[in-house]
Steps between C-alpha positions, in 0.01 A plus 500: 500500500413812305179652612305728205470818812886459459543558085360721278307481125747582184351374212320177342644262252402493177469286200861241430742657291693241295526119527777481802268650785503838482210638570406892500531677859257850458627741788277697704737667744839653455748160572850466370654142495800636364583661854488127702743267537253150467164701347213293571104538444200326756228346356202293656534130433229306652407741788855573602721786404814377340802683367679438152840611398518643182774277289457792233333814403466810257320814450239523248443833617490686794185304635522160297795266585524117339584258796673177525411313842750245614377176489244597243664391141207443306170700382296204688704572801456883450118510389449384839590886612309673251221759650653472841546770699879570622673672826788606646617605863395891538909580506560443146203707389609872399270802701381229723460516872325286753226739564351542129517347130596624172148631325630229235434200764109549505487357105293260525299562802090537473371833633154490714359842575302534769211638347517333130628187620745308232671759270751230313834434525817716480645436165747792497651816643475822328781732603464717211386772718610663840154283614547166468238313415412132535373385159237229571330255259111588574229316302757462223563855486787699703422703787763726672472596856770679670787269691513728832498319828206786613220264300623150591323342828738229503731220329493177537821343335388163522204519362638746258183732518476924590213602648422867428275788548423729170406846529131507381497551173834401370324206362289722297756726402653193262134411325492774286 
């Protein structure tokens, strides 16, 4: 049985792509199917964590692939995927060891600061900089607040959530 403390996030499916079941597979992690054997992706299927081999894939680009599940051979089939969240073991995952996580794997995680309380939720990683920067969707507007491991508390993966302390006034700082 695969247990989710034993896999890590790489990405979410996205909307179908064709009528045969393909269905758009939106890395977030550095993963390269074309290095296994029998590449497969785990997705959660009614509270249990279930691998599927990939009949076929391509690259869209280097973070966009279009997937065909086996077993899956129509869009009904496949639309059944769509907006789930997909895994692999931590092995296949490029720069990844057992003690941390890709910056990448906290898209999609909600921020709570200990001070402000909710900030939003991670919606991208800005790495345009030598400080990267977690780009957060705040009251419809984007807030950036530096990705160091110095201002987050704690993770929970489960619950997909950072908790953080701010520096006072880096809030302020983004207002103007």
């Amino acid at each position: 049985m695969i247990k989710k403390e034993d896999i890590v996030p790489v990405g979410h499916f996205a909307k179908l792509h064709g009528i045969k079941g393909d269905i758009n597979l939106i890395l977030s992690a550095d993963v390269s199917f074309d290095e296994w054997d029998e590449p497969y992706i785990i997705c959660e299927t009614d509270g249990i964590l279930v691998p599927f081999y990939l009949e076929e894939y391509r690259y869209k680009s280097d973070t966009t692939l279009f997937v065909k599940l086996e077993n899956v051979d129509s869009d009904e089939a496949a639309r059944e995927y769509t907006n789930r969240e997909v895994f692999c073991p931590p092995g296949v995952v490029r720069n990844h060891d057992d003690d941390s996580f890709a910056w990448s794997h906290f898209i999609g995680y909600k921020v709570v600061d200990t001070a402000h309380g909710l900030l939003g939720e991670i919606i991208n990683i800005d790495e345009s900089t030598l400080n990267i920067l977690f780009v957060i969707n705040h009251k419809e507007n984007e807030l950036l607040i530096p990705a160091t491991g110095e201002l987050i508390l704690s993770a929970d993966h489960g619950g997909r959530q950072l908790t953080v302390e701010l520096p006072d006034g880096l809030l302020d700082l983004q207002k103007r």
